[in-house]
N, C-alpha and C positions, 0 to 999 in steps of 0.2 A: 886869922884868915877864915873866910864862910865859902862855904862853898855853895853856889847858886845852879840853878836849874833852868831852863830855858822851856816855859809852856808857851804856846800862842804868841810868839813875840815879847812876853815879857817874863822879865826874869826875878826869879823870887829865890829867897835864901830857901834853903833844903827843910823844910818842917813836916811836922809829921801830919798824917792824915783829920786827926781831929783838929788840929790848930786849923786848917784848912777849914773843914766844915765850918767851925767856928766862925770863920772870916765870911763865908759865904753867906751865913744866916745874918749878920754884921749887914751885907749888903744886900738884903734883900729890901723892896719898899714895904712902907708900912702899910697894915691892913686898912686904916684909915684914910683911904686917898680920897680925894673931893670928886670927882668924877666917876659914875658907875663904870665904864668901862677900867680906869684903873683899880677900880675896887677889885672890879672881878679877875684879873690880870696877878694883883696882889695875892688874894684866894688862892690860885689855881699854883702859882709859885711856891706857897705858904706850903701848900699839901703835898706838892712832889716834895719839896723840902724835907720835910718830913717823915713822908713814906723812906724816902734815900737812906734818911737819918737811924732812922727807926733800922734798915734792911743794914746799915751796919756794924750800928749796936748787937743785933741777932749775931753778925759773921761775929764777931770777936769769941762767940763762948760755943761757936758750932764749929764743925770742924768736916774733913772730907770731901764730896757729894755735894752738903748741906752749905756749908762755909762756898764753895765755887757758884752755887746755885744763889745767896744772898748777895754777894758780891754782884754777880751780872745783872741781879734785879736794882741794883741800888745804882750800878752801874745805868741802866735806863731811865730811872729819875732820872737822873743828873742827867741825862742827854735830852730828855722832855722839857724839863729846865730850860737847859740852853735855847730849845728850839720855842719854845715860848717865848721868851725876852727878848731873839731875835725877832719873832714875827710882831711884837710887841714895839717894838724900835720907831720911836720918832709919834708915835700913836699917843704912848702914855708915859708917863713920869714913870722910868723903871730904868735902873743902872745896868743897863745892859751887856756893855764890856768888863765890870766888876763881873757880872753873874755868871759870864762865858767865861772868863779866864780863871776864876775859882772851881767852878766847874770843873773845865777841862781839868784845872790841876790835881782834882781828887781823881777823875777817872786816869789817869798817866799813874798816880800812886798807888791805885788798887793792884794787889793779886790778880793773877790769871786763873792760878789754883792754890789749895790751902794740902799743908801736910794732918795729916790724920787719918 
């Protein structure tokens, strides 16, 4: 038996935080797109991506304070994210419904707060 979760209408078996990130870089478009406006669209993904990524590698070996304070920044990528690829929708070559429901599904799975 798996037990599944309900993010955004869809439902995904219960995996942990990095499998997620994982999937999300997975579907993010490539930096290579034929059109400037997708290049830069691409770009701008690539680097919240990143910074998120980056802010939650740091929470894992901080703790306290420090740990609630990386989380809700990495928690905002992931929201800048999302709100890119919506307003990005139908303009350029970019999975936008992968990148909302990965998204949302890491922020639903972050801490609110960290013991330490």
């Amino acid at each position: 038996t798996t037990t599944s979760t309900s993010v955004t209408s869809t439902t995904f078996p219960v995996v942990s935080v990095p499998e997620l990130v994982s999937l999300l870089e997975k579907a993010l478009p490539p930096l290579d797109q034929e059109g400037k406006r997708d290049r830069r669209v691409a770009r701008k993904l690539h680097a919240l991506f990143d910074k998120a990524d980056q802010r939650l590698v740091e929470a894992e070996g901080a703790s306290g304070k420090q740990c609630a304070r990386l989380y809700r920044k990495a928690r905002k990528s992931l929201r800048k994210m999302r709100k890119v690829a919506h307003r990005a929708d139908g303009k350029v070559q970019v999975p936008v419904a992968s990148i909302e429901t990965f998204a949302q599904a890491i922020i639903v799975r972050l801490p609110s707060s960290c013991d330490g």
